[in-house]
N, C-alpha and C positions, 0 to 999 in steps of 0.2 A: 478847419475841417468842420463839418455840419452835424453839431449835435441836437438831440433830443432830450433838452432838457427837467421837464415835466415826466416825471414818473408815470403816473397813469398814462399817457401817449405813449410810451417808448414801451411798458406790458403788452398795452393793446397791439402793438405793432408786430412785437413778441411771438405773444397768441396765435395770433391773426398767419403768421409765415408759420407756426408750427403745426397750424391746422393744416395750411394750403400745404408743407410737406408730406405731412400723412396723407391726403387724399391723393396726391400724384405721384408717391410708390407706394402704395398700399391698394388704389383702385382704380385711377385714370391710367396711368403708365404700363402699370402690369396690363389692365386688358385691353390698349392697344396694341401692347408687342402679343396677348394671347390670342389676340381675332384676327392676327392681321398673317398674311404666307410665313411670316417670320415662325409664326407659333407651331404651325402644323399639327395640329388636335382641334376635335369640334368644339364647339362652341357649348352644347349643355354642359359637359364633365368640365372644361374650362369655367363656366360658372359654378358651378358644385364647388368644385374646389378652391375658387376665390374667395366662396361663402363662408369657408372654415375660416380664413384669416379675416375677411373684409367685417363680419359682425361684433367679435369681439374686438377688433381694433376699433373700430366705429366707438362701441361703447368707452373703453379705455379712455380713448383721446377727447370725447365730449366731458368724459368727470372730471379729468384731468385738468380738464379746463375750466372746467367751475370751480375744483378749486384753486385755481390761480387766479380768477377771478376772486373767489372769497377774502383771500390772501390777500390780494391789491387792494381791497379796503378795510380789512380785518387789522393789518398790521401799518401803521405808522412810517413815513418815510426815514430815521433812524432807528425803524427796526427791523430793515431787509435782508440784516445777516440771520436772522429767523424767520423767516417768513415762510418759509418751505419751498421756495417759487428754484427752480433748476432748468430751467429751458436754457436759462441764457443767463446766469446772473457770474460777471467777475468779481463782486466782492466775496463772495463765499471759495475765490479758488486762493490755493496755497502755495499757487508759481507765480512767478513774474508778471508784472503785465502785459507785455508784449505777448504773451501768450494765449491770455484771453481774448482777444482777439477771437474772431469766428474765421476767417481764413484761418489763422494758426491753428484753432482746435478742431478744423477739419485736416487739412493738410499733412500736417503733422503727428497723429495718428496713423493717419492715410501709408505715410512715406515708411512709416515705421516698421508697420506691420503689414506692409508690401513686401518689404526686403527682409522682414521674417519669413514672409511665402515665397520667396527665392530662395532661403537657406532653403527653407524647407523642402521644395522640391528639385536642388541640387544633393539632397543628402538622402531623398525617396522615401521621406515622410509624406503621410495623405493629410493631416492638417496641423499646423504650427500651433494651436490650440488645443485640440482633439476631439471635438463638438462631432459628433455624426449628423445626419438630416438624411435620414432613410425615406424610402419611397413609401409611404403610405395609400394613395393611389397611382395604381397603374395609368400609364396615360404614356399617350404618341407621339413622345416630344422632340422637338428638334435639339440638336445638343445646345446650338446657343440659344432656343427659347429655354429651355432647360436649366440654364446656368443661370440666365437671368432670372425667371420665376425665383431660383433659388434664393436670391439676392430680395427681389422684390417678387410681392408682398412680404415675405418669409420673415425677411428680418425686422421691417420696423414695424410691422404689426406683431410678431412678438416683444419688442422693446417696449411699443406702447403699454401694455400690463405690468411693464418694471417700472415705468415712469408714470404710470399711479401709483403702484404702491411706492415709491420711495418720496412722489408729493403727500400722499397721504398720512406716511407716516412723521416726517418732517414739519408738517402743519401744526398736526396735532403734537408734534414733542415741542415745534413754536410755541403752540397757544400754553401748552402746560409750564412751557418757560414764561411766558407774558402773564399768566394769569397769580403763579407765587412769587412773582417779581423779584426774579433772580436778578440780583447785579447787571449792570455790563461789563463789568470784571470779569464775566463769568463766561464772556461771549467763546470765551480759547477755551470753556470747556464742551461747550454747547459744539462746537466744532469737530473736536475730538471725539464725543459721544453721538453726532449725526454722522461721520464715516463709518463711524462701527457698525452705526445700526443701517446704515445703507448699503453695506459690505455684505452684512448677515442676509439682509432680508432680500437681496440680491440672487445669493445662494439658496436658500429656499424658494424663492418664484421661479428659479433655473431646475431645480429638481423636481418641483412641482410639475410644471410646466413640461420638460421634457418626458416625464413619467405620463401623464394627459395623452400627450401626441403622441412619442413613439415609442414608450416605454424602453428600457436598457439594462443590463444586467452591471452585474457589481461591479466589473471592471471601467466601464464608462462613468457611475458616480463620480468618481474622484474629475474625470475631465470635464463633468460637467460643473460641477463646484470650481474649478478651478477658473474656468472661463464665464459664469457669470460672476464670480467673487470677482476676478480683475474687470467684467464690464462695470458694474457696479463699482470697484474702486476709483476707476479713470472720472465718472460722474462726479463723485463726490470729493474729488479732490480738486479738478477743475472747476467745479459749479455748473456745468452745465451736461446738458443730454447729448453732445456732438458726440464726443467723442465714442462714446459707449455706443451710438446708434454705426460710427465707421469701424469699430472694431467687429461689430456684428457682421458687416455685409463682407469687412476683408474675409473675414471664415470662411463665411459661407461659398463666398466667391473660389477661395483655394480648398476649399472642401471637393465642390461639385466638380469643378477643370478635373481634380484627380482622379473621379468618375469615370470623367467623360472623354480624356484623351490619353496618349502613350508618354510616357518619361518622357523623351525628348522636345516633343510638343509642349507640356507644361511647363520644360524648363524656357522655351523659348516663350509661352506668354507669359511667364512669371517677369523674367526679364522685362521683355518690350512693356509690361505695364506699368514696372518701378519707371522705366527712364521714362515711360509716357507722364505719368505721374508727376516728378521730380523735373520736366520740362516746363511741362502746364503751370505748378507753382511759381518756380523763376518765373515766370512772365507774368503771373498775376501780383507778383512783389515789385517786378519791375515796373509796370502801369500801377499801379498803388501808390508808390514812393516818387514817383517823375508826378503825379499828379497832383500828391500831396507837394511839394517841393514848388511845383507851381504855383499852387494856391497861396503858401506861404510868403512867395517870390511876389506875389501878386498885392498882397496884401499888406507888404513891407513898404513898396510902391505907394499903396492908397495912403498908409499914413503918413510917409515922406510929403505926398504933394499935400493931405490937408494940415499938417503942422506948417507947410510951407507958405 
């Protein structure tokens, strides 16, 4: 299988798709589904309101990148388990490998926390989390431009601002671990002590942050802690930002449907989107695995005839 062996190539590559992520749900995607019959709302208050999320994600996801940039030359190729860098990185996760994988740590989330929005709305809960996303502007929306909006820009331009602060702080707990030259003994402690503080500072950008937009009364704190404390957790334990950004949009996504349709309704798309979901996988496992299988098949072949 085709690796990317050279560090610096495989960040830049990194970078390079987490940019092109953020810009196609945070600003290309959303305002083609917002301008187009789909959306049904004009177009200035559709820009107005893009402008709330598209600026500060904008800014987010450019520092963010600097410092992962800084980081890819700041820190040593054995010393990436501090580097601060979480876009993508499996050596900082504490599951299996198989796991880290980017299908897996999309997927797999995905599947998860689907079939929690199925309990959820077979038992007539409005979200398996408890996150609100109240309407701050009025506006004309169609229900499935509606849902989507909700989804995109909504969620990963809010994620963007947790995934600088947890590069940010991570760098700098890097550099303060590089620069008193703690052990690499020490690395399982540095570990232990970046979940916590990724955990924490998780929880305050989520109460910060929701206090900003939509402000909530005391009974909502505790849900909101609780839901960015597990966003933040799933980061930091996997090493990477997938997860955290699929847990955001499942919410959101069974947040809005509860809005926006009748019990019965919800339960039949909560349904149809786990098996949707849970289909699509199998088959990208299946072409995954027959293709890898080949390759290897292939190349068993090659060196059969040049030994021969």
């Amino acid at each position: 299988m085709f690796k990317i062996e050279n560090r610096e190539i495989k960040y830049v590559l990194i970078i390079l798709l987490y940019v092109a992520w953020k810009g196609l749900t945070i600003a290309l995607i959303p305002m083609g589904v917002g301008l187009s019959k789909l959306g049904g709302f004009e177009s200035e208050s559709v820009l107005t309101k893009f402008m709330f999320y598209i600026g500060p994600a904008a800014f987010f996801t450019i520092a963010t990148v600097a410092l992962l940039i800084f980081a890819l030359f700041y820190f040593k190729d054995d010393e990436e388990i501090i580097n601060g860098v979480y876009i993508l990185n499996p050596r900082k996760s504490i599951f299996p490998h198989f796991l880290t994988h980017p299908l897996n740590l999309f997927f797999i989330p995905l599947i998860f926390f689907s079939f929690l929005g199925v309990l959820t709305s077979l038992t007539g809960q409005q979200s398996f989390i408890g996150t609100e996303i109240p309407i701050t502007i009025e506006q004309q929306f169609t229900p499935t431009a509606d849902i989507f909006f909700a989804v995109y820009p909504a969620s990963p331009a809010e994620q963007s601002g947790l995934e600088f602060l947890i590069t940010l702080l991570m760098v700098m707990f890097g550099i303060a671990f590089k620069k008193f030259k703690l052990p690499k003994d020490s690395y399982i402690l540095y570990t232990a002590v970046g979940i916590l503080i990724i955990i924490l500072a998780s929880i305050v950008y989520g109460v910060v942050n929701h206090q900003l937009r939509y402000g909530f009364d005391e009974r909502s704190v505790t849900s909101v802690i609780l839901f960015w404390g597990y966003d933040g957790g799933l980061m930091a334990l996997t090493g990477s930002f997938i997860p955290g950004q699929v847990t955001h949009d499942v919410n959101n996504f069974y947040e809005k449907i509860g809005d926006k349709f009748s019990d019965d309704t919800i339960r039949a798309i909560s349904i149809l989107t786990f098996i949707l979901i849970i289909i699509i996988y199998v088959i990208l496992m299946y072409v995954m695995r027959n293709s890898l299988f080949k390759l290897k098949v292939k190349e068993v072949f090659e060196n059969v005839s040049n030994n021969g």
